[in-house]
N, C-alpha and C positions, 0 to 999 in steps of 0.2 A: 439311767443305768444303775440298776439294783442289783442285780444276781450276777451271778458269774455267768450263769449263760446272757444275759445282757453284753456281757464284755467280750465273750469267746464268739458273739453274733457280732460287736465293732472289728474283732482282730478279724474273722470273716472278710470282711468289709474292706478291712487295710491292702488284703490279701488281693483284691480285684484292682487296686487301685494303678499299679506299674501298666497291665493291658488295656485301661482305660484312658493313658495317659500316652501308650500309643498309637490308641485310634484318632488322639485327637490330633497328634502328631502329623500320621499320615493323610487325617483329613483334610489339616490345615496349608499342608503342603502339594497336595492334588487342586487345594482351591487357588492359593498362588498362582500355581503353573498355568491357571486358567484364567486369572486378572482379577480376583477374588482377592483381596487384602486389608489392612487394616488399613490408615491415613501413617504415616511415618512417625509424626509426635507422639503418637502412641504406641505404635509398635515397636519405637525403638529402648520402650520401655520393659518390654515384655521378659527378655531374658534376664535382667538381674529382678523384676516381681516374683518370675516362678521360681528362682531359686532361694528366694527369701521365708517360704514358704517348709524351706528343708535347711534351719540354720543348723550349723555344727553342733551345738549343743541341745540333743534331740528333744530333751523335754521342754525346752521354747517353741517348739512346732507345732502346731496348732492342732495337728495327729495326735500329738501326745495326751493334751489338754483331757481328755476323759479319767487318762492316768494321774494325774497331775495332781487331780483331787483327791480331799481323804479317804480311806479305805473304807469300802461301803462295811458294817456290822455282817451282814451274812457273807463272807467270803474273810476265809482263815486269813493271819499274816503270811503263811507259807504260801498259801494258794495266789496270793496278791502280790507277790513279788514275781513269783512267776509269770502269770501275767502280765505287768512293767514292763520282763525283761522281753518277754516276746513281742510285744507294741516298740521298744525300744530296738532291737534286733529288725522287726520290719519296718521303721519309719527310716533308720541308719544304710538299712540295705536297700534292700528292690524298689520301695517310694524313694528314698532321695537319688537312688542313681536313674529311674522314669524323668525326674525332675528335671538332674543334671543331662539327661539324653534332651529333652525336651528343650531347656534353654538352650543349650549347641545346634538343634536345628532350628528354634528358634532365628539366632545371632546368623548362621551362615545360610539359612535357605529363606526366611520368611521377611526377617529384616531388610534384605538386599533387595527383595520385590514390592515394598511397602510402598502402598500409595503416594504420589509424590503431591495430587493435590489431597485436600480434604475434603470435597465433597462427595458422599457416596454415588451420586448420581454421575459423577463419570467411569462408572464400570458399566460391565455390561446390564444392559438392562435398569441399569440404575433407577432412571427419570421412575419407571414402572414401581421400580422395587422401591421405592423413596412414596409415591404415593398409596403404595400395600400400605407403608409402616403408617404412614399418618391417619391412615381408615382403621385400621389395626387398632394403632393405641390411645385415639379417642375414639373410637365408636363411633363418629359421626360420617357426614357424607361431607363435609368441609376443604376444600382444597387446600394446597400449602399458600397459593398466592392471598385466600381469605382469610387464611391463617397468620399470614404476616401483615396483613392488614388490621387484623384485630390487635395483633401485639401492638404496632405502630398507638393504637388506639387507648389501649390501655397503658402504654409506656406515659403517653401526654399527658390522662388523666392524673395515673399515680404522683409523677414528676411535680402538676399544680399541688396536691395533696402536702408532697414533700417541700415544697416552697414556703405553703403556708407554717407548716410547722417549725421550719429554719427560725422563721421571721418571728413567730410568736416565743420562739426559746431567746430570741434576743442577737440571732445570730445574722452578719449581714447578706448571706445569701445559703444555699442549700449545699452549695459546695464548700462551702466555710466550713457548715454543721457537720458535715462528713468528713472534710479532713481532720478535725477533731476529735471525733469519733475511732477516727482509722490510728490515730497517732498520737492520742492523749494517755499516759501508762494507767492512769486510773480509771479506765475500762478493763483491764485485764492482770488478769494473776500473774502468781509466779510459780507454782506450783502446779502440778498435773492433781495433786487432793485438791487442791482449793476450788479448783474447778467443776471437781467433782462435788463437796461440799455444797459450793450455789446452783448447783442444778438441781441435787435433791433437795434444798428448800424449797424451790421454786416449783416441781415436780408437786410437793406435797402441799403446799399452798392450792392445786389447782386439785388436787384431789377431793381436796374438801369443798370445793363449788361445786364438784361434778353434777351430783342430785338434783339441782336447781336448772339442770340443762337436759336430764335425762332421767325417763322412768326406770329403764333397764342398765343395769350395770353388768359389766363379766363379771365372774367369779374368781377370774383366773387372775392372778396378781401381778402386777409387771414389777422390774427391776432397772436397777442403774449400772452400767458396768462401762470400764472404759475398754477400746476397741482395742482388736489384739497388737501387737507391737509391730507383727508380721505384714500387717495391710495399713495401718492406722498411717503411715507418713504419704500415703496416694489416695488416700479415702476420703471420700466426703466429710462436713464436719461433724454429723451425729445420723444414724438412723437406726430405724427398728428389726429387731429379731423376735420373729414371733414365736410364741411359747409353745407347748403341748397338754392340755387338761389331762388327755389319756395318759401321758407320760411323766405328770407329775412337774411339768417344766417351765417355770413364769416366763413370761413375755418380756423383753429386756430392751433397754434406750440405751443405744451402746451412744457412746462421746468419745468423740477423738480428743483426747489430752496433749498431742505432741504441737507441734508450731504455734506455743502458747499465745507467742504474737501477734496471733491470726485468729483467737479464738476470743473479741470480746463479750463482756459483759450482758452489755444492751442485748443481746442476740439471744439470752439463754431462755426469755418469755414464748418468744416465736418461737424457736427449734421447738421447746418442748411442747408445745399444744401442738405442732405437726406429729412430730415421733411419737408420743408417750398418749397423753389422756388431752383434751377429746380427741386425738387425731387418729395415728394409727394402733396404736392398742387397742381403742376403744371399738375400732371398726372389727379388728380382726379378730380379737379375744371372741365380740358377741357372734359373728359370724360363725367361729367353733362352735361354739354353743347351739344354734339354730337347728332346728328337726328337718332335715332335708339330708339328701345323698352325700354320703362322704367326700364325692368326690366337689361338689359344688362345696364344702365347708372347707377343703383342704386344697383344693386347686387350682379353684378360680381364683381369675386375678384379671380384672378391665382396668387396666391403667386408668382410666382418664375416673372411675368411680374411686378407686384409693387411692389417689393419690390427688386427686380433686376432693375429696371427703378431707385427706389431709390437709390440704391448703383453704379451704371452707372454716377447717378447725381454728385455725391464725386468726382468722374473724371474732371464734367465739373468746379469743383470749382479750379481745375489746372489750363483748360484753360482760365477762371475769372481771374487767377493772386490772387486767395484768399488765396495761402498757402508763405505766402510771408517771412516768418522765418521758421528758421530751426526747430524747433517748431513746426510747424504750419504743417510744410510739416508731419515731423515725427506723428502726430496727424492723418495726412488724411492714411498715411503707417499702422497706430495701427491699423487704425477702416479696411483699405484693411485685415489685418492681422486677425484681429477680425472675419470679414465674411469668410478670408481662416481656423481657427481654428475650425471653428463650422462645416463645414464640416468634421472634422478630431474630435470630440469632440462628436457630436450629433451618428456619425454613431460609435462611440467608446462606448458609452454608453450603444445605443441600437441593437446595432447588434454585437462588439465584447465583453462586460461585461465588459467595465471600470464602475469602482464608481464614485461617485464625487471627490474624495480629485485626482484623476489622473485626471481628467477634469481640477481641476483648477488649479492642477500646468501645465501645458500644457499649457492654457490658457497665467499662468502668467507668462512661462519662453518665450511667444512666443510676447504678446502682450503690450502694452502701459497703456492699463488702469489700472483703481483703485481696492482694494481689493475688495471694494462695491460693483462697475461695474460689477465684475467677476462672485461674488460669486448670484448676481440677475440672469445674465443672465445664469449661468450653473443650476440654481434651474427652472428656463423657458425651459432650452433644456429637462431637464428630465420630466416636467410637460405637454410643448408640442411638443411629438417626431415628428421629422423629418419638422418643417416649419422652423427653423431655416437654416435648405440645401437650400430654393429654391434664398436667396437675392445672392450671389454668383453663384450659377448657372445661374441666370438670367443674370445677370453684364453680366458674359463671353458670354453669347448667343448675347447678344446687340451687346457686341464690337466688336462679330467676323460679325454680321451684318455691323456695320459701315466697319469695315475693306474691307468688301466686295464691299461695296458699291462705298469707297471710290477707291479704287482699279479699278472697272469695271465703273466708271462713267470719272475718272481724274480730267480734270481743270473741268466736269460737274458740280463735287459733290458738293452741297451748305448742309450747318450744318443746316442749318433754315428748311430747306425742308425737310430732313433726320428726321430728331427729329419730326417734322411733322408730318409727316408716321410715323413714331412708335406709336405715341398719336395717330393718328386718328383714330382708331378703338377700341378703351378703351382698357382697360386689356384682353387680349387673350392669350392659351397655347401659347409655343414653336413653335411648328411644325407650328402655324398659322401664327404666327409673320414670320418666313421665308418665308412661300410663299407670304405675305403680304408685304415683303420687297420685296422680286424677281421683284415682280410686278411692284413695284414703280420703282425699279430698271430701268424694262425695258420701262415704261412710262418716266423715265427720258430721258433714251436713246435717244428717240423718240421726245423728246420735244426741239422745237429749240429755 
């Protein structure tokens, strides 16, 4: 946002947003009345999230935030205050009273009807609509009962992995290593900057291996920023916002700064090769970039290929040499652990009738992270079934790609090229990605 009409096109925008808010309203409360709801743990969260969103002091509002920043050079001081005041005038008025309508129907119409268990599969149609999602957001043809069989499978493996590493750091068992981990203060800061601090080292440490992993780089820059204040205490602990080349707008690794407690150390190597570079930056930025329909560069999205590319990334931060303490290793093991649980966790939920409190001791007798950690993301798997499966199915689909690759090419194989081909055709199902690799496969072959 450069020009005043850039800004008079946001006020625009503000200006839709009360009628948008009560469509959603009236939608949310016609699907109620019909057994359509959220799970209670989450729902009963709902009316003080949206009205956080419209705090009293309008320029904290996340509406505001275009305002917020300094005055672009082509727009007077006169004309720029003006502006201000009308963004401030409609985020005060008709957005926060949509807002404050919205949490009251929220609180007395949708909370009172809120799912009493958690699994989505006892609504109507549920069992169906549970395995829509799972075909959905892995692209496969895999069932949920194969699905929780595979996590079973991969939870056992990761778990020996994580053993061994306990034992080699000195420590007498893996759950030792981990409550140490969880509760020692010299994994974690004290400040919301300091955090920020070791992530951009660590962020730019991995910048500079990039090349050695890949021929093609974005052009488009990413950034560091922490998550806004409004969402940041219910949010995950870091994820990506992808940029705009047309718009001039870098790619950014937001971090949650708040439950400092809950945010150590060890953990900042893996988050950042998923979020930032090679992970999801690096997919998404090249994906812009690529000669193909706008709409394939700015819309598609296969879960189980982005977010399986992201968790494929974790891997490459081994071959980076980024998990360089025992620590650090057992950290990159949690979060493998993490994506093999929710396979075994999401499909428990919604397809065999676990609750949450079996969710998250599973969860915590399995994995590394924090109580916080745990207890956001198992309120996410019940609020959205089944995309939680595809970052783990994806991973394995890659690497049995690379294996293959690596296998049938020999001394051909180059990483740069390989990882090439996977990116060059943005986010695509499964079944596309294989014949997509075949191909290169056999154009490698061929190439002297």
């Amino acid at each position: 946002m450069r020009t005043k009409a850039d800004y008079e096109n946001y006020l625009a925008r503000l200006a839709l947003v009360p009628a948008r808010m009560k469509a959603y309203s009236d939608m949310s409360v016609k699907a109620a009345s019909e057994g359509y709801t959220q799970a209670c743990e989450w729902m009963k969260t709902l009316p003080g999230s949206t009205l956080a969103l419209v705090p009293a002091d309008v320029t904290q509002s996340p509406f505001y935030s275009p305002f917020a920043a300094a005055r672009p050079q082509a727009i007077p001081a006169s004309e720029w205050n003006g502006l201000q005041a009308r963004a401030s005038e409609a985020i005060a008025g008709p957005i926060a009273t949509s807002y404050h309508a919205f949490s009251t129907v929220a609180a007395r119409q949708l909370v009172p009807k809120c799912r009493k268990v958690d699994s989505v599969s006892t609504q109507p149609q549920g069992k169906d609509y549970y395995k829509a999602l799972v075909r959905y957001h892995t692209t496969t043809d895999l069932t949920p009962d194969q699905i929780h069989e595979i996590g079973l499978q991969e939870v056992a493996r990761i778990r020996a992995e994580m053993e061994a590493v306990a034992k080699k750091a000195g420590f007498a068992s893996r759950e030792a290593m981990i409550a140490d981990m969880r509760t020692n203060p010299k994994w974690y800061v004290k400040t919301p900057g300091e955090l920020m601090e070791k992530t951009a080292i660590v962020t730019k440490t991995i910048d500079g291996k990039m090349p050695a992993y890949f021929g093609r780089l974005p052009r488009l820059p990413y950034g560091i920023k922490p998550m806004t204040a409004a969402t940041a205490p219910t949010d995950t602990t870091a994820r990506y916002q992808p940029g705009s080349p047309e718009g001039g707008i870098a790619g950014n690794y937001l971090v949650n700064t708040t439950k400092l407690d809950q945010r150590p150390l060890w953990e900042i190597p893996v988050l950042s090769v998923h979020e930032a570079v090679p992970g999801h930056h690096q997919q998404i930025a090249i994906q812009q970039e690529l000669d193909m329909p706008q709409w394939r560069k700015s819309t598609t999205f296969f879960t189980a290929f982005v977010e399986g590319w992201g968790l494929y990334s974790e891997r490459l931060g081994t071959d980076m040499g980024l998990y360089d303490t025992p620590q650090k290793e057992m950290g990159r093991l949690s979060y493998q652990m993490w994506r093999a649980t929710r396979l075994v966790v999401d499909t428990g939920i919604h397809w065999k009738g676990w609750d949450k409190a079996r969710a998250v001791a599973f969860m915590k007798d399995n994995s590394a992270l924090t109580d916080a950690n745990i207890d956001a993301e198992v309120n996410r798997y019940i609020s959205v079934p089944g995309q939680a499966l595809a970052y783990m199915i994806g991973k394995r689909k890659i690497e049995e790609l690379r294996s293959r690759a690596e296998k049938e090419l020999g001394d051909k194989f180059d990483i740069r090229r390989f990882h090439d081909a996977v990116l060059g055709q943005g986010a695509v199902p499964m079944d596309a990605l294989d014949a997509q690799t075949n191909t290169w496969i056999a154009a490698e072959k061929a190439r002297k």
